[in-house]
C-alpha positions in Angstrom: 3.7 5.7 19.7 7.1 4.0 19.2 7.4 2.2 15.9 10.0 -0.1 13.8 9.9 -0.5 10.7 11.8 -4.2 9.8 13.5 -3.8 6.3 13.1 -0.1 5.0 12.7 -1.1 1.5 10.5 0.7 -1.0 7.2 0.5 0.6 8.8 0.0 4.4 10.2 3.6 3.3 6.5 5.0 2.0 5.1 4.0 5.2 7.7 5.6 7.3 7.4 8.9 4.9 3.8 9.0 5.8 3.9 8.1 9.4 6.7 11.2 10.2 4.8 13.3 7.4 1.6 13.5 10.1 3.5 13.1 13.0 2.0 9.7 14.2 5.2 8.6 15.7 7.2 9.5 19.0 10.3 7.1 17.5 10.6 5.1 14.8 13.3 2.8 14.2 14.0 1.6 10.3 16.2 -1.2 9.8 18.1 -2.1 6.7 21.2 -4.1 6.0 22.7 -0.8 4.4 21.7 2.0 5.9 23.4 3.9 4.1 20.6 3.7 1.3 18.1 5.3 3.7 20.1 8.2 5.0 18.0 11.0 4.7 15.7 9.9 7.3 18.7 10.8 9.7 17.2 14.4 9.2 14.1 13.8 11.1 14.8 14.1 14.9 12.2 10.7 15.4 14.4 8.2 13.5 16.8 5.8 14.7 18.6 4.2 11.3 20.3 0.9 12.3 20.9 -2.8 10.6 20.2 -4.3 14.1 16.7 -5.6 13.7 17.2 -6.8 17.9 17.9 -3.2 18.7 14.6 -2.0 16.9 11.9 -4.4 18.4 13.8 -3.4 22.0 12.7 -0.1 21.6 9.3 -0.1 20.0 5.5 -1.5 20.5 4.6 -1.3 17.3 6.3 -3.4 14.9 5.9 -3.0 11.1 7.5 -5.8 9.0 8.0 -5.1 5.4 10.6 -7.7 4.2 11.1 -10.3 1.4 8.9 -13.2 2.1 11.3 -15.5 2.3 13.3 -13.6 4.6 10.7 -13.5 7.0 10.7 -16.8 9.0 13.7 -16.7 10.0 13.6 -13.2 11.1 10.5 -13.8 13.5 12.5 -17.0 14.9 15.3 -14.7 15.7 13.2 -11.9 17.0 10.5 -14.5 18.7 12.8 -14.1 22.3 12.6 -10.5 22.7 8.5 -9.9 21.7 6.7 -9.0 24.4 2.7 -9.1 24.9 2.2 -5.5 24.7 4.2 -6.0 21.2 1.7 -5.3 18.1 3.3 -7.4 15.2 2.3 -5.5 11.4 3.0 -7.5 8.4 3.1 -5.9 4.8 4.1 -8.9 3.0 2.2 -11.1 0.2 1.6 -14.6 0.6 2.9 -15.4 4.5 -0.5 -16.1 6.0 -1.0 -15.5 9.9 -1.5 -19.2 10.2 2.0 -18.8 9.6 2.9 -16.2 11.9 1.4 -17.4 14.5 3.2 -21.0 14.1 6.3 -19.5 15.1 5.8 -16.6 17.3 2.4 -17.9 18.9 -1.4 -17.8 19.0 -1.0 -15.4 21.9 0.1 -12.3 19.8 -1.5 -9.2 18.3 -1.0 -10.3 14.6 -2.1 -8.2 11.6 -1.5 -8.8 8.3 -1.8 -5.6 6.1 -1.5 -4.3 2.3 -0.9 -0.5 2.2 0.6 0.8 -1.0 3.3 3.5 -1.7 0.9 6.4 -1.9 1.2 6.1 1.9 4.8 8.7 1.6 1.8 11.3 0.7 -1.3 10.2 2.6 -3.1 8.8 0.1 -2.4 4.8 0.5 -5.8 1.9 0.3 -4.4 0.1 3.6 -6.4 -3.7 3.5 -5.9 -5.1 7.2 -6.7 -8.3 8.5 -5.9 -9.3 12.2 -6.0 -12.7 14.2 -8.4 -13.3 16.6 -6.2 -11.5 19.2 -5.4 -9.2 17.1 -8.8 -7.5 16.7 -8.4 -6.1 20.0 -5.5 -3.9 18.3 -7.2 -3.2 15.0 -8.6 0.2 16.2 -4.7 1.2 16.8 -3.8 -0.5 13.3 -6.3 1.7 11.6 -5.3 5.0 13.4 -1.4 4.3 11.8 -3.2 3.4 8.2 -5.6 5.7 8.3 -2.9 8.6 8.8 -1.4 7.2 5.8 -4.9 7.5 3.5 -7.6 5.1 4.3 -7.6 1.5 5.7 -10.6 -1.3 5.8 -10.9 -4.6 7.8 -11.0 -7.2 5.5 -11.0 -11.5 6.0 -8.2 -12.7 5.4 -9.1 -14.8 2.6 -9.6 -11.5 0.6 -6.2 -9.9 1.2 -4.8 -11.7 -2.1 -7.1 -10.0 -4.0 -7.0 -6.6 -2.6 -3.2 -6.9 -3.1 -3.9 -6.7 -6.6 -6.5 -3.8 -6.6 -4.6 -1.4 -4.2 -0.9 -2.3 -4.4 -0.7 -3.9 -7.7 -3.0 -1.3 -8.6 -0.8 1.5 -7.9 1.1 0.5 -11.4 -2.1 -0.1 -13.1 -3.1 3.2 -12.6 0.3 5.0 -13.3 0.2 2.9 -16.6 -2.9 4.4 -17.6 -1.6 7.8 -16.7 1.3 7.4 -18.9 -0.9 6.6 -21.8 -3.2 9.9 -21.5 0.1 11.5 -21.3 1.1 9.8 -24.4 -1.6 11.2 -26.2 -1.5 14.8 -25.1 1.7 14.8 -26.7 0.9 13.3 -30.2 -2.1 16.1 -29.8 0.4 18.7 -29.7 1.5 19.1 -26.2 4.6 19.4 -24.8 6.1 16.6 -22.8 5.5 18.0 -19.4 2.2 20.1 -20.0 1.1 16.2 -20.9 1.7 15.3 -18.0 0.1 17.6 -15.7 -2.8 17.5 -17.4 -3.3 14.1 -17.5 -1.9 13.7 -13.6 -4.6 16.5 -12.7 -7.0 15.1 -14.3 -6.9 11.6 -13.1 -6.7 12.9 -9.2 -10.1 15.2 -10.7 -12.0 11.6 -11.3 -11.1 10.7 -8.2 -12.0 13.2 -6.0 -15.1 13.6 -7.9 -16.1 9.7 -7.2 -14.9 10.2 -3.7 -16.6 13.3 -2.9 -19.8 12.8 -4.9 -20.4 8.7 -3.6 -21.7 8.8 -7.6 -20.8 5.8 -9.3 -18.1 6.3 -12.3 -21.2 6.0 -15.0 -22.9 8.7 -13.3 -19.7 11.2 -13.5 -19.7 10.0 -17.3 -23.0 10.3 -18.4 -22.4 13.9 -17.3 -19.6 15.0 -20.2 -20.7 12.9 -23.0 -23.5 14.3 -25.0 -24.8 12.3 -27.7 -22.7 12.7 -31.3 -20.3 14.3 -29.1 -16.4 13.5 -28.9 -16.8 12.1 -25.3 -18.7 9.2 -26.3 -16.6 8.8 -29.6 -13.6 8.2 -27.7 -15.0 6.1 -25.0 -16.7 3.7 -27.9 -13.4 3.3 -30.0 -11.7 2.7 -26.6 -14.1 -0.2 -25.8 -14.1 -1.6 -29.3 -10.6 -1.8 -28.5 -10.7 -3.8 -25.6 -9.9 -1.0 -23.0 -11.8 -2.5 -20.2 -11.7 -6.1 -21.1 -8.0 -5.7 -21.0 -7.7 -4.1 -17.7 -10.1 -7.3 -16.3 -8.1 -9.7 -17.8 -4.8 -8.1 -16.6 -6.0 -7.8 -12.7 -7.3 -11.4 -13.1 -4.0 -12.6 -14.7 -2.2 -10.6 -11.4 -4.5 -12.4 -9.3 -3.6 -15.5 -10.9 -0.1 -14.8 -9.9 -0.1 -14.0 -6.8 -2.1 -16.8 -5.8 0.8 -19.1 -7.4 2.7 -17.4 -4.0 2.2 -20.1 -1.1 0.4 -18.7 1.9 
């Protein structure tokens, strides 16, 4: 499979980590305006590193574009000449619908818009994809690249706003909460980075317990709180706090925002 990745920023480069980490890819071409930023990927035999976004969709089928919205217009215009109709066109980008896409580089193409997030550099990304009406013929191949990166689901369209929030935005969400737990492990005593691992370990435990078991989170809870115990103690003076109301109000006030971006 030869791949480019268009603009290697932050998540362009999570993508490509995870896509050369399982060895999806026979090349795969990143482009940046400095490449200089994204020179360790010169180690990897597979790479091509170049600011010559022309050069990339030469060589490639598959072409993953993860640029600033507003850059990405013009760039299809440019590159509209040189796709082909064996080209699969990837788009990572919030707010550029494939109404869009498909007003300047044609009904005719295999279009996907797609939401991964950065746990794709280890594997473990929520990929939400949603093709055009040619495009579902390619959505098999989409989810073979996504799912190498973690999981990936088909989704409408109309729904990829909101699943921006839950799986990309999410990532921070999460990471916040994470740095809380830590918080607390220290002013319980712990060192700095003993916080840390346990909170780290235990948040992927949750997980993988929900994942593995198909239990529903209450389930999993019901099972280490017993009653008058410290469990359910913690969890009530976190509610009476507003932990769960505030992490609603925050994803709606995310989704709120995004939607303020113009498809």
């Amino acid at each position: 499979m030869k791949a480019a990745i268009i603009g290697a920023g932050s998540l362009g480069q999570s993508i490509a980590k995870g896509l050369l980490k399982n060895k999806v890819v026979s090349s795969l071409y990143l482009t940046k305006r400095n490449t200089n930023s994204i020179a360790d990927f010169n180690a990897y035999d597979e790479v091509v590193l170049t600011s010559d976004n022309e050069e990339a969709v030469k060589n490639s089928d598959i072409l993953i574009f993860a640029v600033q919205p507003r850059h990405l217009e013009q760039i299809l215009k440019n590159l509209k000449p040189l796709l082909n109709e064996n080209h699969v066109i990837i788009t990572v980008i919030t707010g550029f619908s494939i109404e869009k896409i498909e007003a300047i580089i044609g009904v005719d193409r295999f279009i996907i818009r797609s939401m991964p997030n950065t746990a794709a550099a280890v594997g473990q990304s929520m990929t939400c994809l949603s093709p055009n009406t040619k495009g579902k013929e390619k959505i098999a191949l989409a989810k073979t690249i996504f799912n190498s990166l973690g999981q990936s689901l088909e989704i409408p369209e109309d729904q990829l706003q909101a699943a921006t929030v839950i799986c990309a935005s999410g990532i921070a969400f999460w990471m916040r909460l994470i740095r809380a737990t830590t918080q607390g492990a220290i002013q319980l005593g712990f060192e700095a980075d003993e916080a840390h691992k346990l909170a780290m370990q235990t948040c992927f435990g949750a997980a993988s317990l929900l994942k593995e078991s198909g239990n529903h989170p209450e389930a999993e809870i019901d099972r280490v709180t017993t009653p008058g115990g410290c469990t359910i103690e913690g969890l009530n003076e976190m509610e009476h706090q507003g932990l769960s109301s505030s992490l609603i109000k925050g994803i709606n006030k995310s989704f709120d925002k995004i939607n303020q971006i113009k498809n």
